[in-house]
C-alpha positions as CSV (number, residue, x, y, z in Angstrom):
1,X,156.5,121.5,229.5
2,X,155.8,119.4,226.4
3,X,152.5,120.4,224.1
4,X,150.1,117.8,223.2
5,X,150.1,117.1,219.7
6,X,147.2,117.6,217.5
7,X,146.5,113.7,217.1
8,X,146.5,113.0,220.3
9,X,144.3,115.9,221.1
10,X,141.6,114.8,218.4
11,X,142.0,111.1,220.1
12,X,141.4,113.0,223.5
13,X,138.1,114.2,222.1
14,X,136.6,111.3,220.5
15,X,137.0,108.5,223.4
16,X,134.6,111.1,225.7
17,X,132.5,111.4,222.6
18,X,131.9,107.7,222.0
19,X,131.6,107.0,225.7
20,X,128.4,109.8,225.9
21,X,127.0,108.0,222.8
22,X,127.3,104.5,224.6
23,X,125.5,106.1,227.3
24,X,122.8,107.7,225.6
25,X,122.1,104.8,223.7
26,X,122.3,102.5,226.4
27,X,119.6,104.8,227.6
28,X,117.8,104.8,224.5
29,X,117.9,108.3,223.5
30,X,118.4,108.2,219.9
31,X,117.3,111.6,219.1
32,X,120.9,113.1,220.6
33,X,122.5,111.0,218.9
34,X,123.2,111.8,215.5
35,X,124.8,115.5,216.7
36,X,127.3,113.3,218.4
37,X,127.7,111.4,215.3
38,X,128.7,114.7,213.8
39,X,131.2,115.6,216.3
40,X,133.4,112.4,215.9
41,X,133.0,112.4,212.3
42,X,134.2,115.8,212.2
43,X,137.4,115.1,214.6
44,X,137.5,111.5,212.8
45,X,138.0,113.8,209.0
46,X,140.7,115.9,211.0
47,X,142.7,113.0,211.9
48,X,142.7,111.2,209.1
49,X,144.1,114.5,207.5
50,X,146.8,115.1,209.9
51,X,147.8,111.7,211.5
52,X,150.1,110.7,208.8
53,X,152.1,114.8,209.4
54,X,153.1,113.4,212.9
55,X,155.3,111.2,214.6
56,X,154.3,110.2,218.2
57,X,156.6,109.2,221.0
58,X,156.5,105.8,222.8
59,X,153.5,107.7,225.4
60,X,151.9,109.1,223.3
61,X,151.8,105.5,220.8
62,X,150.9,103.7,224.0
63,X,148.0,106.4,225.3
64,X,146.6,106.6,221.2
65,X,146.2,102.9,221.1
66,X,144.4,102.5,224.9
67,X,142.1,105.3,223.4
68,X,141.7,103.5,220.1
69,X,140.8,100.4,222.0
70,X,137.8,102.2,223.9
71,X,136.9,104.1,220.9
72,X,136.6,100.6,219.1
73,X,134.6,99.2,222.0
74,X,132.4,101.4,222.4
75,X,131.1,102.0,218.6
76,X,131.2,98.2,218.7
77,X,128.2,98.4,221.6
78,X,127.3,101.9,220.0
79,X,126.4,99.5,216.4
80,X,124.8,96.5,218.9
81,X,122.1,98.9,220.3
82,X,121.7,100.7,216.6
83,X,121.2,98.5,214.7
84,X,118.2,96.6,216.2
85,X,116.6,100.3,216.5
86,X,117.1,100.9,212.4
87,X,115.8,97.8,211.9
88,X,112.7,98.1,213.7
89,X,112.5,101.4,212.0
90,X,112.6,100.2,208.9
91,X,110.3,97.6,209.3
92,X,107.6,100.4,210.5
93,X,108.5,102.6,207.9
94,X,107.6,99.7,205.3
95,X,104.3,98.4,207.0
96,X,103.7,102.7,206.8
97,X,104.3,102.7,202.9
98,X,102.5,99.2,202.3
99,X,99.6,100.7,204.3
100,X,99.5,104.1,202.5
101,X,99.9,102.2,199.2
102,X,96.9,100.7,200.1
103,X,94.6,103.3,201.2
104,X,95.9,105.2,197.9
105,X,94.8,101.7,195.7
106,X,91.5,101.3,197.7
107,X,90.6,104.1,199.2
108,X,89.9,102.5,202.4
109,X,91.5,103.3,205.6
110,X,92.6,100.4,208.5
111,X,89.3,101.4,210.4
112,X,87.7,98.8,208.2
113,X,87.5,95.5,208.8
């Protein structure tokens, strides 16, 4: 019986990762997000420091890059349905500042006309 190796394992544990972060953005629920985030980060750190310690056989070669493939997919369509979110952020966050700039300048609240 042959034991995984440790690349493949964290590979194992981001695909699943990124494909629940598709989903929840897909269904708009940014709030879970960023603890997801986390997680691949974390396994994405691991890798980086232990990928280059292993040699994989021809399987294992051929199942890390079908799992690099989806990983790669899905933060593409992860970053699609961000991005538009951040900006809109941003853009409220500004219109926010400008307006409490204002009300600190004049004194005057958006009640007035």
């Amino acid at each position: 019986m042959s034991t995984q190796s440790e690349v493949m394992h964290c590979y194992e544990q981001i695909a699943p990762l990124t494909e629940r972060m598709l989903m929840l953005a897909r269904a708009r629920q940014w709030g879970v997000l960023p603890a997801l985030e986390a997680q691949c980060s974390d396994m994405v750190e691991r890798l980086m420091a232990i990928e280059d310690q292993e040699t994989l056989d021809a399987a294992q070669s051929g199942r890390k890059y079908l799992l690099l493939s989806r990983i790669t997919a899905n933060y593409a369509e992860i970053r699609s349905l961000v991005l538009p979110q951040l900006a809109k952020l941003g853009a409220v966050m500004k219109d926010q500042s400008q307006r409490q700039s204002l009300h600190q300048a004049y004194g005057q609240t958006d009640d007035v006309p």
